[in-house]
C-alpha positions in Angstrom: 8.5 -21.1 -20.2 4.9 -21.7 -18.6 3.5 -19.4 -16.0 3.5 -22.1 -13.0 7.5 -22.3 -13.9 8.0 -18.7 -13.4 5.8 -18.9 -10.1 7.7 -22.4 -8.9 11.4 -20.5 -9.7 10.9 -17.2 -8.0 8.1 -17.0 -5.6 6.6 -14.2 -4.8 7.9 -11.6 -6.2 7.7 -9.1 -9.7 8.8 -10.5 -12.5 9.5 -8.8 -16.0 8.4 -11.1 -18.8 8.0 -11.1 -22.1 4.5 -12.5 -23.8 5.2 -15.6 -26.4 1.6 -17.6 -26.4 -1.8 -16.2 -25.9 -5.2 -16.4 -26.5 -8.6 -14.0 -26.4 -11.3 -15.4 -23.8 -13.8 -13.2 -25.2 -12.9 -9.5 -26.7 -11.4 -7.7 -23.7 -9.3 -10.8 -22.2 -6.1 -11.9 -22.8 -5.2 -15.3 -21.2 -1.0 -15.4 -21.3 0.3 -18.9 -21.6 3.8 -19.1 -22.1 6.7 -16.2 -21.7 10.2 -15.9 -21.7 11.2 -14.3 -18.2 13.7 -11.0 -19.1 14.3 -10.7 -15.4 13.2 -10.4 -11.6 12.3 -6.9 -9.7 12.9 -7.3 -6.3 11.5 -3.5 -5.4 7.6 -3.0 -5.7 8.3 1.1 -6.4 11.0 -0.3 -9.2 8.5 -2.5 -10.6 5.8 0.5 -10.9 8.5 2.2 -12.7 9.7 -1.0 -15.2 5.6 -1.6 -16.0 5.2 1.8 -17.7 8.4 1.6 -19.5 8.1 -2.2 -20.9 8.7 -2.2 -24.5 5.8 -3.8 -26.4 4.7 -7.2 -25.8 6.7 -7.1 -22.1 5.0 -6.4 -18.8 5.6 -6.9 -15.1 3.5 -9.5 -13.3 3.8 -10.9 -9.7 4.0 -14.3 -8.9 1.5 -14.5 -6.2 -0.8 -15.2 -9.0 -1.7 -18.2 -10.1 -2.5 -17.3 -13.9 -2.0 -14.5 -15.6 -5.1 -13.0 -16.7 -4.9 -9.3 -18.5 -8.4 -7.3 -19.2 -8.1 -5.0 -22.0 -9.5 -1.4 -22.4 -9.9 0.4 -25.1 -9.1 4.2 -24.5 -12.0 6.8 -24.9 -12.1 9.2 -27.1 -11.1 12.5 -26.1 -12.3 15.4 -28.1 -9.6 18.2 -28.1 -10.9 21.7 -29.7 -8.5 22.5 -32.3 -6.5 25.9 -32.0 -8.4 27.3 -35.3 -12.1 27.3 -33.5 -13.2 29.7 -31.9 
């Protein structure tokens, strides 16, 4: 399903979808085509919650927006001292 079905279906609110065409704009955006909607989240606090527990390749989006646009980060390094140095 594209993006401005979503939108034209359920208006304004969170949606949890599933990502099934994409491409790179660049190396840190990700320009999602078409998804397969799993469901709708009517609370804003519940969609919080369902957007750190998405299984892979899910997320929650609002449909305010007219594209959906996702920047990438890459994580920094983080330098733990291991328990054998002194």
């Amino acid at each position: 399903m594209l993006w401005s079905e979503v939108r034209e279906l359920f208006p304004n609110q969170y949606v949890l979808v599933k990502e099934l065409k994409s491409h790179y704009v660049g190396e840190h955006t990700l320009h999602i085509e078409e998804v397969a909607l799993v469901r709708t989240i009517s609370d804003p606090h519940q969609a919080w919650i369902e957007l750190f527990s998405a299984p892979a390749g899910h997320f929650v989006y609002h449909t305010s927006h007219p594209e959906i646009v996702i920047e990438l980060k890459t994580k920094p390094m983080v330098r733990r001292r291991s328990i054998h140095e002194n």
